[in-house]
N, C-alpha and C positions, 0 to 999 in steps of 0.2 A: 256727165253734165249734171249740175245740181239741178233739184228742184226751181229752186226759183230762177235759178239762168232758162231754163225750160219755160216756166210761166212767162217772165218776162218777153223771152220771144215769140212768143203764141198770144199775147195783149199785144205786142207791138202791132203785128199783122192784123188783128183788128182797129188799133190806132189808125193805124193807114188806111181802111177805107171810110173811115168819117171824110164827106165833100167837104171842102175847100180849110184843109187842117195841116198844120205843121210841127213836126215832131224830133225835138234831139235828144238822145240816150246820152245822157253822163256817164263816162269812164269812168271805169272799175275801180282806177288810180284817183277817184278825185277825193276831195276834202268831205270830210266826215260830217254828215251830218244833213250836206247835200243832196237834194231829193234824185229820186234815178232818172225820172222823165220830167221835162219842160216841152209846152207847146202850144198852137194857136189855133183859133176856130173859130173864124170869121171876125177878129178882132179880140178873142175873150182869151187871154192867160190862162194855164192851165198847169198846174203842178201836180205830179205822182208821184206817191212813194208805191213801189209795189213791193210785194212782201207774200210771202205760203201761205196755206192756212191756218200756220202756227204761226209765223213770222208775228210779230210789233216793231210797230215803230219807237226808236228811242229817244230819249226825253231831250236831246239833241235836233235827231229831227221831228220831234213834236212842236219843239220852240220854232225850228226853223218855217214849217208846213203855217203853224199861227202866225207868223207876220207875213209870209205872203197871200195869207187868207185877209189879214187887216189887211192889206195893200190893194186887196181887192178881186186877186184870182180866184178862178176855182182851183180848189186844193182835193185830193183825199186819198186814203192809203187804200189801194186797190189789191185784192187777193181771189185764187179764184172764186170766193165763198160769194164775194158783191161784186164780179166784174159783168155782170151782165148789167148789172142797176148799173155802173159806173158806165160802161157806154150808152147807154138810154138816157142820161144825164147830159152826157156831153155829145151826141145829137142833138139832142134841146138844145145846146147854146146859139 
């Protein structure tokens, strides 16, 4: 298993126990550029790209992450390096 297929399911299982939140993982097959995680927390949008700790985000889904930051979600590329800040974030929502 890679690296980040690992991470990603070791953030999911903390995704899932934020109370009253809802979480879909985008297939593997999807369109490029598409962030990996979409989901909700008490009304609030919330967009993930997760990524290594080498991983970046590409300029693809950088465009993509900024408009649905304009739009108004919360967005951010989560890695193990800030996943602990990124769930203390989305608690607060």
């Amino acid at each position: 298993m890679q690296p980040e297929t690992r991470f990603k399911i070791r953030f999911r299982k903390r995704l899932d126990k934020i109370p009253n939140s809802k979480w879909e993982k985008i297939s593997q097959r999807s369109v490029c550029g598409v962030p990996d995680m979409f989901g909700c927390i008490r009304g609030h949008t919330v967009v993930l790209e997760l990524k290594t700790d080498t991983g970046r985000a590409t300029k693809l889904q950088g465009r993509n992450l900024y408009w649905w930051k304009k739009a108004g979600a919360f967005v951010a590329v989560v890695s193990p390096l800030n996943e602990d800040e990124i769930i203390k974030q989305l608690e607060a929502l």
